[in-house]
DRENSE-814248 format. One record per residue: x, y, z of N, C-alpha, C in turn; residue number from 0; chain. Coordinates in Angstrom, 2 decimals, always signed. Atoms other than C-alpha are relative to their C-alpha. Last residue first. Layout:
+---------+---------+---------+---------+---------+---------+---------+---------+---------+-----+--------+
:    n_xx :    n_yy :    n_zz :   ca_xx :   ca_yy :   ca_zz :    c_xx :    c_yy :    c_zz : num : chaine :
+---------+---------+---------+---------+---------+---------+---------+---------+---------+-----+--------+
:       X :       Y :       Z :       X :       Y :       Z :       X :       Y :       Z : NUM :      A :
...
+---------+---------+---------+---------+---------+---------+---------+---------+---------+-----+--------+
***
This chain:
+---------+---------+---------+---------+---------+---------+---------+---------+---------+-----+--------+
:    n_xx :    n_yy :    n_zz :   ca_xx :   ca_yy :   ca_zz :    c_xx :    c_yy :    c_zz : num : chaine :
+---------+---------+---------+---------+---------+---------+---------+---------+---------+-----+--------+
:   +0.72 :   +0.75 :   +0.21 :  +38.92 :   +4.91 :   -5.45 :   +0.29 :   -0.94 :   -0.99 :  82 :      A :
:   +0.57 :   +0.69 :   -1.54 :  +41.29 :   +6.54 :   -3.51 :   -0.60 :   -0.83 :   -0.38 :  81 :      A :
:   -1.40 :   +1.00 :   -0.46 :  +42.99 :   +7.29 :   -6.86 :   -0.51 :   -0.73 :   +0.82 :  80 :      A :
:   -0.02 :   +0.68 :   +1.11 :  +39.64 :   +9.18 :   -8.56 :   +0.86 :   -1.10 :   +0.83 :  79 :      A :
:   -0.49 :   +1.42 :   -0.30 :  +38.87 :  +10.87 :   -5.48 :   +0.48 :   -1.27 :   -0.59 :  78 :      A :
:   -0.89 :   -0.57 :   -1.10 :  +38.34 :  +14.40 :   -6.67 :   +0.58 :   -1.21 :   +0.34 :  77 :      A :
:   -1.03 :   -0.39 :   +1.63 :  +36.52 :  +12.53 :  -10.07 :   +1.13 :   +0.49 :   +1.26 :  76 :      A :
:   -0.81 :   +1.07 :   +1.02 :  +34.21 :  +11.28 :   -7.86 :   +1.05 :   -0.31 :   -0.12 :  75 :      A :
:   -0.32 :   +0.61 :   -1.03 :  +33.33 :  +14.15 :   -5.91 :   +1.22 :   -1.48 :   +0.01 :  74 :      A :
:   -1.07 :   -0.66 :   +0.07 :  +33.01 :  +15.88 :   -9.17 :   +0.77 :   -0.69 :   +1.72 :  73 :      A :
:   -1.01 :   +0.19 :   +1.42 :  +30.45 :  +13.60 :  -10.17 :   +1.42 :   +0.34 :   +0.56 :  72 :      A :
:   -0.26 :   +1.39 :   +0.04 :  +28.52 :  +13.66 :   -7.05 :   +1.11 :   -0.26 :   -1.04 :  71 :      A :
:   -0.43 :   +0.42 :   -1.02 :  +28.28 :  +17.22 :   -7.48 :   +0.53 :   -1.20 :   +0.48 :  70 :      A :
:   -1.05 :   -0.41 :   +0.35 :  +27.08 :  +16.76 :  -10.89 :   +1.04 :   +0.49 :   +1.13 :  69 :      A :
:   -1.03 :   +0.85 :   +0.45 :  +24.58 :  +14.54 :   -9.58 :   +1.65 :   +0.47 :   -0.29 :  68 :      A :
:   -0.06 :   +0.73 :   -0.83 :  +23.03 :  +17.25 :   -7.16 :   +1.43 :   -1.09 :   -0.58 :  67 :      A :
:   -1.16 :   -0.66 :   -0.38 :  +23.29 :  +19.72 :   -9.88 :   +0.66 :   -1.08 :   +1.35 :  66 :      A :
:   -1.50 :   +0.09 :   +0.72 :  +21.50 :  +17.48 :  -12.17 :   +1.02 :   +0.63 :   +0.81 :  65 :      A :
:   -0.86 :   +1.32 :   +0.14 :  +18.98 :  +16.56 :   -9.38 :   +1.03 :   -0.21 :   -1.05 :  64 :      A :
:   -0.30 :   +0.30 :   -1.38 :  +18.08 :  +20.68 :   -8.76 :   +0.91 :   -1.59 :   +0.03 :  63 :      A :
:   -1.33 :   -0.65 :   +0.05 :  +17.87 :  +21.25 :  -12.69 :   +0.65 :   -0.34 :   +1.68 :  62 :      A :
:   -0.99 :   +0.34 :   +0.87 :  +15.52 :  +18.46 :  -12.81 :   +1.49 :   +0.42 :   +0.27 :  61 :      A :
:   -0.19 :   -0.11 :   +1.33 :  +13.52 :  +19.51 :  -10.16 :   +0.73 :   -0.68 :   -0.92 :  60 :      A :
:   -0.61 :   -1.09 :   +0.14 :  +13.09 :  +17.99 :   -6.56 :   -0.01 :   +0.04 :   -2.07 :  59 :      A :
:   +0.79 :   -1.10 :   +0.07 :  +10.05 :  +16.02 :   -5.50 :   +1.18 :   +1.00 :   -0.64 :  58 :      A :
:   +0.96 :   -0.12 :   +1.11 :  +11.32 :  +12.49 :   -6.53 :   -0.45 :   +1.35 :   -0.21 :  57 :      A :
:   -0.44 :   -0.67 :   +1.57 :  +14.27 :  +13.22 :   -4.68 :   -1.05 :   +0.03 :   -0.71 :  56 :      A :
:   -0.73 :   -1.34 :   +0.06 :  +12.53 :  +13.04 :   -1.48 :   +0.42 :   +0.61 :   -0.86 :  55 :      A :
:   +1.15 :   -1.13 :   -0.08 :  +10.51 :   +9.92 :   -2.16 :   +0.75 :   +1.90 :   +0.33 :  54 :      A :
:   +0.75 :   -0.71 :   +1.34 :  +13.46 :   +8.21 :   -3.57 :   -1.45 :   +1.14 :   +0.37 :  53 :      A :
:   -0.99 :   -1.66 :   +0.73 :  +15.78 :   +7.91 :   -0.29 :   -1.01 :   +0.65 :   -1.12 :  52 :      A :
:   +0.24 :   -1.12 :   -0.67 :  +13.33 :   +5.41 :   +1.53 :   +0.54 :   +0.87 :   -0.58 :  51 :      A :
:   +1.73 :   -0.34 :   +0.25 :  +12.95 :   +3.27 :   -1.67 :   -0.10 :   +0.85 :   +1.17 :  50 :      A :
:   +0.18 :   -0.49 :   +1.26 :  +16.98 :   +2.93 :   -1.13 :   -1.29 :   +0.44 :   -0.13 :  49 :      A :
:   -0.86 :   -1.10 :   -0.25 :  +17.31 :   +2.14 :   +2.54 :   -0.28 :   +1.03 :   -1.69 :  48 :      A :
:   +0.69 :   -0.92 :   -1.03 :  +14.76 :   -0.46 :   +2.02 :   +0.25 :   +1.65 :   -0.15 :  47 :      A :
:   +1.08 :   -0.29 :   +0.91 :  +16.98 :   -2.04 :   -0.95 :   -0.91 :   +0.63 :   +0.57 :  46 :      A :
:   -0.59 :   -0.79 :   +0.90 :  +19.91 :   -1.77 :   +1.02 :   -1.22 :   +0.43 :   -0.68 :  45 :      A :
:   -0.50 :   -1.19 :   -0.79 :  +18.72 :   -3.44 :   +4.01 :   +0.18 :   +1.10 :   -0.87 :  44 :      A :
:   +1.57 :   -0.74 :   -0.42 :  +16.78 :   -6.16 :   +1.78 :   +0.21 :   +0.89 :   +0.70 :  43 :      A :
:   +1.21 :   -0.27 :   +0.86 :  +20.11 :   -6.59 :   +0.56 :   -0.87 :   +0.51 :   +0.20 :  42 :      A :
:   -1.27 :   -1.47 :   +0.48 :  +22.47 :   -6.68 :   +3.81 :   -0.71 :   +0.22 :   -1.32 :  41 :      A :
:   +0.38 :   -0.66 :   -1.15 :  +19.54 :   -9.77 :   +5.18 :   +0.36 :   +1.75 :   -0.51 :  40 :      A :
:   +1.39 :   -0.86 :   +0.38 :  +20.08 :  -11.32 :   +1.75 :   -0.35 :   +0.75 :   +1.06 :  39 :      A :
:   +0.75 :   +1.47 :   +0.10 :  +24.05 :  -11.43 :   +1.93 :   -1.63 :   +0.32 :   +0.43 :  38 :      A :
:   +0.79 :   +0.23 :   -0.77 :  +26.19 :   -8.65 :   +0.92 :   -0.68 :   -1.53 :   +0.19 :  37 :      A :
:   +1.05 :   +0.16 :   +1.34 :  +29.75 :   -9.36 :   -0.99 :   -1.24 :   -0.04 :   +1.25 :  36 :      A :
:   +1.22 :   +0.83 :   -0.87 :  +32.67 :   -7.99 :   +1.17 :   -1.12 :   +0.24 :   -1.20 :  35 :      A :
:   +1.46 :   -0.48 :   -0.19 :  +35.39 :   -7.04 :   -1.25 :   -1.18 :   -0.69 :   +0.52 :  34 :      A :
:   +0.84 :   +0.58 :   -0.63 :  +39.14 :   -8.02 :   -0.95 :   -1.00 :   +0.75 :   -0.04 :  33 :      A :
:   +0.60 :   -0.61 :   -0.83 :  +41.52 :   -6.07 :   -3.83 :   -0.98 :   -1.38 :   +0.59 :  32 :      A :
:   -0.64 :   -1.20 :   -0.26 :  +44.20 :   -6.90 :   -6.33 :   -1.19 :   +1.09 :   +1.33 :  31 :      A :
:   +1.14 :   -0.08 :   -0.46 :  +44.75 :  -10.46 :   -6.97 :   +0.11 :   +1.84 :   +0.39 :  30 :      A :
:   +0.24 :   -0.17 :   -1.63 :  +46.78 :  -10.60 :   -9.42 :   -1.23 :   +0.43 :   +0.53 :  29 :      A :
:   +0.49 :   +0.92 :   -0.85 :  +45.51 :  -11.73 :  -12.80 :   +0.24 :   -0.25 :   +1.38 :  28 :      A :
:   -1.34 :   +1.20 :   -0.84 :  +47.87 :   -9.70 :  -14.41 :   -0.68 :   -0.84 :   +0.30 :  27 :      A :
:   -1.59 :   +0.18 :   +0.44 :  +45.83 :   -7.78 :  -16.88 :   +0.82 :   -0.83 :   +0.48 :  26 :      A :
:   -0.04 :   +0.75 :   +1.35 :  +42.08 :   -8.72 :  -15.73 :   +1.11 :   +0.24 :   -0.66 :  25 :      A :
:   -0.66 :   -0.86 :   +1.00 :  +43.17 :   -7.64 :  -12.33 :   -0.41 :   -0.93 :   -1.21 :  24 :      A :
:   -1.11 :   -0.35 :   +0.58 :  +41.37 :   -9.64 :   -9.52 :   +0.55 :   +0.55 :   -1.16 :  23 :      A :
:   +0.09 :   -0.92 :   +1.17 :  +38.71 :   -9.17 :   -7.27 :   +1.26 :   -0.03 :   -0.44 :  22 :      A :
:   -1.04 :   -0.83 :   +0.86 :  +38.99 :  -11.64 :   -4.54 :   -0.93 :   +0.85 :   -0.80 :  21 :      A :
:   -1.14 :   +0.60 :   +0.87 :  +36.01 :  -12.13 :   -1.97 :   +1.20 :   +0.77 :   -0.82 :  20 :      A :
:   -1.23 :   -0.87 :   +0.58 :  +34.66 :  -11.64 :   +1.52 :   +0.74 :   -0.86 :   -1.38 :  19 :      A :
:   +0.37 :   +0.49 :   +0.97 :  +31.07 :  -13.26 :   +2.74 :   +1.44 :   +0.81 :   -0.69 :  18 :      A :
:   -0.93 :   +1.51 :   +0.15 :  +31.05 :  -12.79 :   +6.28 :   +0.44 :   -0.43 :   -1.46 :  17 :      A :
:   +1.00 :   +1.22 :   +0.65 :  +30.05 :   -9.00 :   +5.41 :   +0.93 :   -1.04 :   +0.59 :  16 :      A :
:   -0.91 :   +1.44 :   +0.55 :  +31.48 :   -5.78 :   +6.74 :   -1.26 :   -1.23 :   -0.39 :  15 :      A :
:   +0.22 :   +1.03 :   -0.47 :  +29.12 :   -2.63 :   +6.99 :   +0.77 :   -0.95 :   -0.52 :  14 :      A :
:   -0.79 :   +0.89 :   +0.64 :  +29.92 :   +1.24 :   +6.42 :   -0.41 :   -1.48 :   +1.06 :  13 :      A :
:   -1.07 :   +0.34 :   -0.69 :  +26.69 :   +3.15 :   +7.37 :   +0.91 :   -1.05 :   -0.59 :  12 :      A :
:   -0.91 :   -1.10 :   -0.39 :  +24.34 :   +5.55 :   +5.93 :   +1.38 :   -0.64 :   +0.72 :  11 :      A :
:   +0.84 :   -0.78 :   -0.34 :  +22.07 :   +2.63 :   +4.73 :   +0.55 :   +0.90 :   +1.14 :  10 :      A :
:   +1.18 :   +0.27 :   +0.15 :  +24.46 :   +0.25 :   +3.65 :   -0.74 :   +0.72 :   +1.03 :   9 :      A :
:   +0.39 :   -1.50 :   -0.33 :  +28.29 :   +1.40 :   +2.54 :   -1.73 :   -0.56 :   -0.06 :   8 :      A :
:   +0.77 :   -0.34 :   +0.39 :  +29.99 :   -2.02 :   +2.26 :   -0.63 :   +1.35 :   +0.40 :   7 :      A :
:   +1.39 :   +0.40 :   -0.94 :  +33.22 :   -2.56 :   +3.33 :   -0.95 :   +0.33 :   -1.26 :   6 :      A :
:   +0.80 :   -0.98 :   -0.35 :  +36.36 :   -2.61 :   +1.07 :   -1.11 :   -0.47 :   +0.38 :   5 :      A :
:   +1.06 :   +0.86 :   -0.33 :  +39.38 :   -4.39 :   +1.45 :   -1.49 :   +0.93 :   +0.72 :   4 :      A :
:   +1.02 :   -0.24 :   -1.07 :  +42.33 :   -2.91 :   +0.44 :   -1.04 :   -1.27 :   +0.05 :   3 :      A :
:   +0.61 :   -0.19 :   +1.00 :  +45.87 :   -4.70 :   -0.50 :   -1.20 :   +0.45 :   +0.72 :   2 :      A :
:   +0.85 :   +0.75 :   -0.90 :  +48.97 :   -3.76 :   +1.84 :   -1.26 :   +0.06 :   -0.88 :   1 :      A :
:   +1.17 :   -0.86 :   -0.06 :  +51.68 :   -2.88 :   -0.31 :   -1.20 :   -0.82 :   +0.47 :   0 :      A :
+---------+---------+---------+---------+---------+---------+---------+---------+---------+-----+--------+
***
């Protein structure tokens, strides 16, 4: 079985990194997935990307950003394996 190796998801887009490590199983101690780790350029990208998203939500209701999340949730939860 071929193990994954997941990108990063930074500011609407999936991005690789030079910077790739293990993640391994605290039961076996296999190794069980490659994950690109950002580096400060892929940070300050993220963190941008982020403080642009909040002014939008800030304006919506409560009930509006629970339904939002709970969406998110169930999105989740649909993908549980994949993920």
């Amino acid at each position: 079985m071929k193990e994954p190796r997941h990108s990063l998801w930074l500011d609407g887009a999936w991005t690789k990194s030079l910077d790739v490590r293990e993640v391994r199983s605290p039961y076996t101690g296999k190794r069980a997935a490659r994950v690109n780790y950002a580096d400060e350029a892929q940070m300050r990208r993220a963190l941008a990307a982020a403080a642009a998203a909040f002014p939008p939500l800030r304006g919506l209701s409560r009930h509006a950003r629970s339904r939002l999340l709970a969406a998110m949730a169930a999105g989740i939860e649909a993908r549980r394996a994949e993920l």
